[in-house]
C-alpha positions as CSV (number, residue, x, y, z in Angstrom):
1,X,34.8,-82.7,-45.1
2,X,33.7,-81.0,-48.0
3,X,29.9,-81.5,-47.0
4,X,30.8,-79.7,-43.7
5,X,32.4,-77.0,-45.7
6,X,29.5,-76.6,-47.8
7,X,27.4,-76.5,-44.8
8,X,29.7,-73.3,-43.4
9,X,29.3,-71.5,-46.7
10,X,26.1,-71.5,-46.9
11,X,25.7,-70.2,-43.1
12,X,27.8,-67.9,-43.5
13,X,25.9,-66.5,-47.1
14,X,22.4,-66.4,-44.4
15,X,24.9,-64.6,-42.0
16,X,25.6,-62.2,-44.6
17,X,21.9,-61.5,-45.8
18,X,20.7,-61.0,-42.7
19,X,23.4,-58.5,-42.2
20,X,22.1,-56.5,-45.2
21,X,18.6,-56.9,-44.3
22,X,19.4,-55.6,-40.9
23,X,21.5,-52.5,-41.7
24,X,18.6,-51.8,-44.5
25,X,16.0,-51.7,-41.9
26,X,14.0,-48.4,-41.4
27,X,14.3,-47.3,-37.6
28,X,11.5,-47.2,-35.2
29,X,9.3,-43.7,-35.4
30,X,8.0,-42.1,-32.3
31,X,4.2,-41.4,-32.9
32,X,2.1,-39.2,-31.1
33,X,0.5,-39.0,-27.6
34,X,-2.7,-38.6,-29.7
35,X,-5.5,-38.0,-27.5
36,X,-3.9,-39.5,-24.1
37,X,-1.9,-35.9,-23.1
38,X,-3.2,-32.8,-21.3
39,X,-3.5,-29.4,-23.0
40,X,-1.7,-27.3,-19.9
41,X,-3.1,-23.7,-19.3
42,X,0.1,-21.5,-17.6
43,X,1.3,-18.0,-16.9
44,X,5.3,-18.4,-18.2
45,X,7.4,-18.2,-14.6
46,X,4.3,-18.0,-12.7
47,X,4.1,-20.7,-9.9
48,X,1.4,-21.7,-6.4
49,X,1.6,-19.5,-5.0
50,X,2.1,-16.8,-7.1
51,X,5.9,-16.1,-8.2
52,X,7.4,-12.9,-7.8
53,X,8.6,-10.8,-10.9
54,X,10.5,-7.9,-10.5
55,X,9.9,-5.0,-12.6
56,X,12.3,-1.9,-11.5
57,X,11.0,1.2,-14.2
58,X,13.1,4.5,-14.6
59,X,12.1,7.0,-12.7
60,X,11.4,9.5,-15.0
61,X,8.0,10.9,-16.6
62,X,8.1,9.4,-20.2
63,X,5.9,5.7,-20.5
64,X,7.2,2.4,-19.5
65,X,6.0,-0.5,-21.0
66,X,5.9,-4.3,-18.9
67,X,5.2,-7.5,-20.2
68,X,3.5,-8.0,-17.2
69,X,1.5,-12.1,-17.9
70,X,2.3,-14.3,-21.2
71,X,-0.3,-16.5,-21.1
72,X,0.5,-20.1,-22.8
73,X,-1.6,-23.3,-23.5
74,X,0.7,-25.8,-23.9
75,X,-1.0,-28.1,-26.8
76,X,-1.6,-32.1,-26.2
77,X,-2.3,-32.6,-29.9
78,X,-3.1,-30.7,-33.7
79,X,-7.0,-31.7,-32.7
80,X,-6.5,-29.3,-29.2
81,X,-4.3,-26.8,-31.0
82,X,-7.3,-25.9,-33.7
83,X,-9.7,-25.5,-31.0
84,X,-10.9,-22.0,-29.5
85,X,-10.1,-21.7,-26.0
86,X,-11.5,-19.4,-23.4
87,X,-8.9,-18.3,-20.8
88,X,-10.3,-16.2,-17.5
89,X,-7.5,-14.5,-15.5
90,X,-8.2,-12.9,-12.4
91,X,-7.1,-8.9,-11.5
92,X,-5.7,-10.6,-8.0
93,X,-5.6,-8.0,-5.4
94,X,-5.3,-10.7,-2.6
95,X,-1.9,-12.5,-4.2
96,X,-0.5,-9.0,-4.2
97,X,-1.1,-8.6,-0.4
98,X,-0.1,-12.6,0.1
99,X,3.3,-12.1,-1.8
100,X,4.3,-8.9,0.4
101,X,2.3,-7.4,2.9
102,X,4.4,-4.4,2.5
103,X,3.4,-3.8,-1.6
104,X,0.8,-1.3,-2.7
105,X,-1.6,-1.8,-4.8
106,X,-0.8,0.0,-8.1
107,X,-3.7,2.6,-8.5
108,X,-5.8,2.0,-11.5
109,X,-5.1,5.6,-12.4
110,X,-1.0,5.1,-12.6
111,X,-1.1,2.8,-15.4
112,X,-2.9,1.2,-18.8
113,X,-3.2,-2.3,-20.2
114,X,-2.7,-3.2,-23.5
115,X,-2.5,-6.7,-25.2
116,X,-0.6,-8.8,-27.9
117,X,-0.5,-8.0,-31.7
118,X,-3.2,-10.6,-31.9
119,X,-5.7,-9.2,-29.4
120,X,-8.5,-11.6,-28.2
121,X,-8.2,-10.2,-24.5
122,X,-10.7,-8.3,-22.7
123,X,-11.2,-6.9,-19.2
124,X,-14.5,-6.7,-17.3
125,X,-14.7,-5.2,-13.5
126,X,-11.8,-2.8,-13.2
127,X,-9.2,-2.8,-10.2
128,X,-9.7,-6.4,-8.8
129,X,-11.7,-7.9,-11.8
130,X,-11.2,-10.5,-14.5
131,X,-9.4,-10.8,-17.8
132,X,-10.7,-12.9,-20.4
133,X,-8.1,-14.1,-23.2
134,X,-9.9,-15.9,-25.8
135,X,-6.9,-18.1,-28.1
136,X,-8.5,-18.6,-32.0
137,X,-7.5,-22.3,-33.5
138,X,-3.8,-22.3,-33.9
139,X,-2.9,-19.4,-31.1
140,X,-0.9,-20.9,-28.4
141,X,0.0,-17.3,-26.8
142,X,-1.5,-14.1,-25.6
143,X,0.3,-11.2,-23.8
144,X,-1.2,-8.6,-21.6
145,X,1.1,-5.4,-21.1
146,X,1.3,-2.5,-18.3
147,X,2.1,0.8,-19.0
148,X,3.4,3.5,-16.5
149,X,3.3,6.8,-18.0
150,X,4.8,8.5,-15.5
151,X,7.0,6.9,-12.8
152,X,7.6,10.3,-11.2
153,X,4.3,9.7,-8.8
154,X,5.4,6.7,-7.6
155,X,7.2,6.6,-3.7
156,X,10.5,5.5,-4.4
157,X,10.8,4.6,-0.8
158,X,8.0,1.9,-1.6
159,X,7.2,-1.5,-4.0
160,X,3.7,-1.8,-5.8
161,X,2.0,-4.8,-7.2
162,X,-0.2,-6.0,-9.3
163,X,-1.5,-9.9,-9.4
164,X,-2.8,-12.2,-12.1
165,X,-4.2,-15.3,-11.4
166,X,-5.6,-17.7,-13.5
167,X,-9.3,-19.0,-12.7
168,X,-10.6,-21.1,-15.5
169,X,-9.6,-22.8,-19.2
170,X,-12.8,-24.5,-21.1
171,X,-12.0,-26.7,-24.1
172,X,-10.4,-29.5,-21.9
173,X,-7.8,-27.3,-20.7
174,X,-5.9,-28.2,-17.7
175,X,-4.7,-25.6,-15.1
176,X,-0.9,-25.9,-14.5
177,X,0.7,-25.2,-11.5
178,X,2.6,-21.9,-12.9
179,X,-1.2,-20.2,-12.7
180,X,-0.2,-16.7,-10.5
181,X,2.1,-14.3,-10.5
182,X,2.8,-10.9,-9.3
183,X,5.0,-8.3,-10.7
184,X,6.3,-6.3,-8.4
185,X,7.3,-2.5,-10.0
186,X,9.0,0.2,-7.9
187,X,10.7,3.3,-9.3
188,X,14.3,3.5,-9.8
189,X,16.9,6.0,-10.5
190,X,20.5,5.2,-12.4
191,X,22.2,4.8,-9.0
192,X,19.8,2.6,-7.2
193,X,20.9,-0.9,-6.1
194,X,23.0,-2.5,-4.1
195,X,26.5,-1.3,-2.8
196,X,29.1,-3.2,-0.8
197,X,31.1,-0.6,1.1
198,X,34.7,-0.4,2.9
199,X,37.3,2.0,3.2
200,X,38.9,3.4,6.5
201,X,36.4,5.7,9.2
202,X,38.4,8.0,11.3
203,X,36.9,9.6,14.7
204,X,38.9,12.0,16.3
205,X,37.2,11.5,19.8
206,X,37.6,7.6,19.9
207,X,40.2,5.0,18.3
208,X,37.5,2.1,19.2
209,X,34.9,3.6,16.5
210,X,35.9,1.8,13.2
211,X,34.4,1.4,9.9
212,X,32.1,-1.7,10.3
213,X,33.8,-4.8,8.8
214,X,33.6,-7.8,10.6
215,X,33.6,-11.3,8.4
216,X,31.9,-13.3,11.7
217,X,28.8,-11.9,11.3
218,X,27.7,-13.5,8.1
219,X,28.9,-10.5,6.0
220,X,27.2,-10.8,2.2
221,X,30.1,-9.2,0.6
222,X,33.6,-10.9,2.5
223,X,36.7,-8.5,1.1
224,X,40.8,-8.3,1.3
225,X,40.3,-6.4,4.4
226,X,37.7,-8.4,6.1
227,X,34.3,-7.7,5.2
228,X,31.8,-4.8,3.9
229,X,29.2,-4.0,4.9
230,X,25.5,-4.0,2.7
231,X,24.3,-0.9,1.8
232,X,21.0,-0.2,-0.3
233,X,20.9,3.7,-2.2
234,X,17.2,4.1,-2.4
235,X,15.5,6.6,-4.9
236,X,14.5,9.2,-3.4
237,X,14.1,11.8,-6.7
238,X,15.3,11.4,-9.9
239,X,18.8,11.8,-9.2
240,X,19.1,11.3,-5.3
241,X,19.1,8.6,-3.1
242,X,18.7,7.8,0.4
243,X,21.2,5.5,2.5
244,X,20.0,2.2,3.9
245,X,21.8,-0.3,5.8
246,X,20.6,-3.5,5.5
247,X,23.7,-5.1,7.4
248,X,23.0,-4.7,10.9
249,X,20.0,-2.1,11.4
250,X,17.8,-2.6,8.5
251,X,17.1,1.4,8.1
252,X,18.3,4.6,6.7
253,X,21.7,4.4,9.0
254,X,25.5,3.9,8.8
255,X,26.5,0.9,10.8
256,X,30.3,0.6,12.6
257,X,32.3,-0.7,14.8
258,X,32.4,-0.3,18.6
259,X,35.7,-2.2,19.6
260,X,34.7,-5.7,18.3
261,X,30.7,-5.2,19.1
262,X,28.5,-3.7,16.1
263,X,27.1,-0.2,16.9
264,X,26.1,2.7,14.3
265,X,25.6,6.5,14.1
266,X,22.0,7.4,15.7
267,X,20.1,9.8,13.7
268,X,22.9,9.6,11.1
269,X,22.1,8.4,7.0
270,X,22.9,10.2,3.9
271,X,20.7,11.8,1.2
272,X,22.8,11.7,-1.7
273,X,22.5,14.0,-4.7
274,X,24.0,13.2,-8.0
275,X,24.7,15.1,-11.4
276,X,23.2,13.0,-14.1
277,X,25.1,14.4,-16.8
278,X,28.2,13.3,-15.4
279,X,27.9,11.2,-12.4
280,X,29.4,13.2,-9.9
281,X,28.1,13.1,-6.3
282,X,26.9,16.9,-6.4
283,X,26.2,16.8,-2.4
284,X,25.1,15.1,0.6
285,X,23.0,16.0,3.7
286,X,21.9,14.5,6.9
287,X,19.0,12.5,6.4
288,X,17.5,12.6,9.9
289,X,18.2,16.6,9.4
290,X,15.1,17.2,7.2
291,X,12.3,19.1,8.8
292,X,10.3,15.2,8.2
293,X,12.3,13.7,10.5
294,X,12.3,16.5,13.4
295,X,16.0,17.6,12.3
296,X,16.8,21.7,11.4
297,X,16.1,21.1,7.7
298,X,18.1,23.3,5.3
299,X,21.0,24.6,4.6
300,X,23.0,22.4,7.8
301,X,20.2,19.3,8.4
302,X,20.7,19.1,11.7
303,X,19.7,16.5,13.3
304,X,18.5,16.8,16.7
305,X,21.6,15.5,18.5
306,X,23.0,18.4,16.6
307,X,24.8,15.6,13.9
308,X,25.0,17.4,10.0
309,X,26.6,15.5,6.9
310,X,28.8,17.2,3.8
311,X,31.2,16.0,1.6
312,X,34.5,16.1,1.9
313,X,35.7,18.3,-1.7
314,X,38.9,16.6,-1.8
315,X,37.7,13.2,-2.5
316,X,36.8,11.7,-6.4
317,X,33.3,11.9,-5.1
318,X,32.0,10.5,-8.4
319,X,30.4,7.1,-10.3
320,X,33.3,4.8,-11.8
321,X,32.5,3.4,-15.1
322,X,31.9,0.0,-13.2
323,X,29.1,2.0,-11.4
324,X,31.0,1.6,-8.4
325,X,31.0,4.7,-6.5
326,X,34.0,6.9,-5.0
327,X,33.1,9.1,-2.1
328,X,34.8,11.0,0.8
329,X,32.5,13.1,3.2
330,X,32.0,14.3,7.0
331,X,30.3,13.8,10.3
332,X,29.9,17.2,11.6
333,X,28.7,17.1,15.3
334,X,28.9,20.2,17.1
335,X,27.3,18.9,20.6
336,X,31.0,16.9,20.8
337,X,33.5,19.1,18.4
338,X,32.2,22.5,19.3
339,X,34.9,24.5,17.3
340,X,34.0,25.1,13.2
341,X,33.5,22.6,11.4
342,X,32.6,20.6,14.2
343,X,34.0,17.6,12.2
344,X,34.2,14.2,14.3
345,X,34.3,11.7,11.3
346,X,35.8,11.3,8.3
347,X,35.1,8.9,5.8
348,X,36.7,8.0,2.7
349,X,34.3,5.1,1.0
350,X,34.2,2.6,-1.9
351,X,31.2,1.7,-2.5
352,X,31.1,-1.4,-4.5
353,X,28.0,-1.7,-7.0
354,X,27.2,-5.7,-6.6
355,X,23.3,-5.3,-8.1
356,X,19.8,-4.1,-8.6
357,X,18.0,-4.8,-5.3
């Protein structure tokens, strides 16, 4: 017996030391890839194709600066990382046209480049040609920027682009996937963006014509009352914009209610002015009034089904601090109404401010 207990003290004193030695032991360190990883030459949120990156600028005349490509080798290893690497990005008039058939080119003449504290980019060719962004040992980054000077010549009505894509990376550099993008910049005012808008639409010739709000038809914006419909408030100066449905017609239009069927007012679309010291809507016309568009052009903008827009005075008729937008105003149409005003429809909107577009 007292051998066997001999025998359990002395396992249970190994027990113990290893214990000890365990719980002293230093843990495992990760060590690094070495020379078995891939230095990876990107554009940060580019993509193949080339990603889209939208780049709204005021539209005012005073300069706007873009980060328009950060350029980034990702490093394998310290041995990669002191190396000098020589980047070439292309000027990439084709990915512009790929992206959006619809974009224009931005003219050389509407905008300069400029690069990162650290310089070490060049550009050779002009519109359409190449960039080359040369990283010294221990750069990991280079930045080329866009500058609008003046916004003011740019169509509000329309998007431009400009395209980068990356071509070539010596020093055992390895083209990632995020290699393109283009950055799409279109002018904007304070009061473009998207709108969801309801609030009751009166005719006086026809009960059936309603304000458009019907939840069935995949509505983007589902409300208390049912639904609202999508409208887009396009610059159109510094402080107008243009109405665009983008609910059922897809142009410069205000979409209703036939019954239960979805119909609209032909040659019918706001041009909204605004006070940009306070906010207030300052007026509205007829969009399809303007001598552009075959209507009377000023003071009525009659359109030729004889169809003229004002505001309604008694309304708020001014931005909310939300940026949500309170506005009453008429249909005058004097081919149907034929005594002064001629007023058919009434409106008495909210329009909701949901986001840029």
């Amino acid at each position: 017996m007292k051998k066997f207990i001999n025998i359990s003290k002395q396992l249970a004193y190994l027990a113990v030391v290893a214990l000890i030695f365990t719980a002293c032991k230093k843990p495992a360190v990760s060590t690094p890839m070495g020379d078995a990883g891939q230095t990876l030459v990107k554009i940060i949120n580019g993509g193949t194709p080339a990603a889209v990156l939208k780049n709204p600028v005021d539209f005012v005349p005073t300069p706007t600066k873009i980060l328009a490509v950060q350029l980034r080798r990702d490093i394998a290893n310290e041995t990669d990382l002191n190396k000098t690497m020589t980047v070439t990005v292309k000027d990439d008039l084709a990915a512009v046209t790929a992206a959006n058939p619809a974009y224009i080119q931005l003219p050389a003449a509407w905008y300069t480049l400029s690069y990162g504290a650290t310089g070490g980019v060049t550009k050779s060719g002009g519109q359409g040609g190449t960039f080359t962004a040369t990283f010294a040992p221990g750069e990991f980054s280079k930045e080329i920027f866009v500058t609008i000077p003046n916004a003011t010549l740019f169509d509000p009505s329309a998007l431009y682009g400009l395209g980068f894509t990356i071509l070539t990376a010596d020093a055992g550099g390895v083209l990632s996937t995020q290699k393109a993008v283009v950055i799409e910049i279109g002018a904007k005012n304070a009061w473009d963006g998207v709108y969801a808008v309801t609030g009751p639409m009166v005719d006086v010739t026809s009960t059936a014509f309603t304000q458009w709000n019907n939840p069935t038809y995949g509505d983007p914006f589902p409300q208390a009352n049912g639904g609202a419909w999508e409208l887009h408030l396009i610059t159109s100066g510094g402080s107008q914009c243009l109405m665009f449905d983008n609910t059922i017609w897809g142009s410069p239009f205000h979409p209703m209610l036939n019954g239960t069927a979805n119909s609209g007012w032909g040659s019918y679309a706001l041009r909204i002015n605004f006070n940009p010291a306070n906010g207030a809507v300052a007026s509205v016309w007829n969009y399809y009034g303007e001598l552009a568009q075959g209507g009377s052009g000023p003071p009525n903008y009659q359109a030729g089904n004889t169809r003229y827009a004002s505001l309604d005075p008694s309304g708020v008729n001014a931005t909310q601090g939300n940026r949500d937008i309170l506005i009453k105003y008429f249909l005058h149409h004097p081919a149907v109404v034929p005594a002064p005003p001629s007023i058919r429809v009434t409106f008495d909107e909210k329009w909701k401010y949901i986001g840029s577009r």
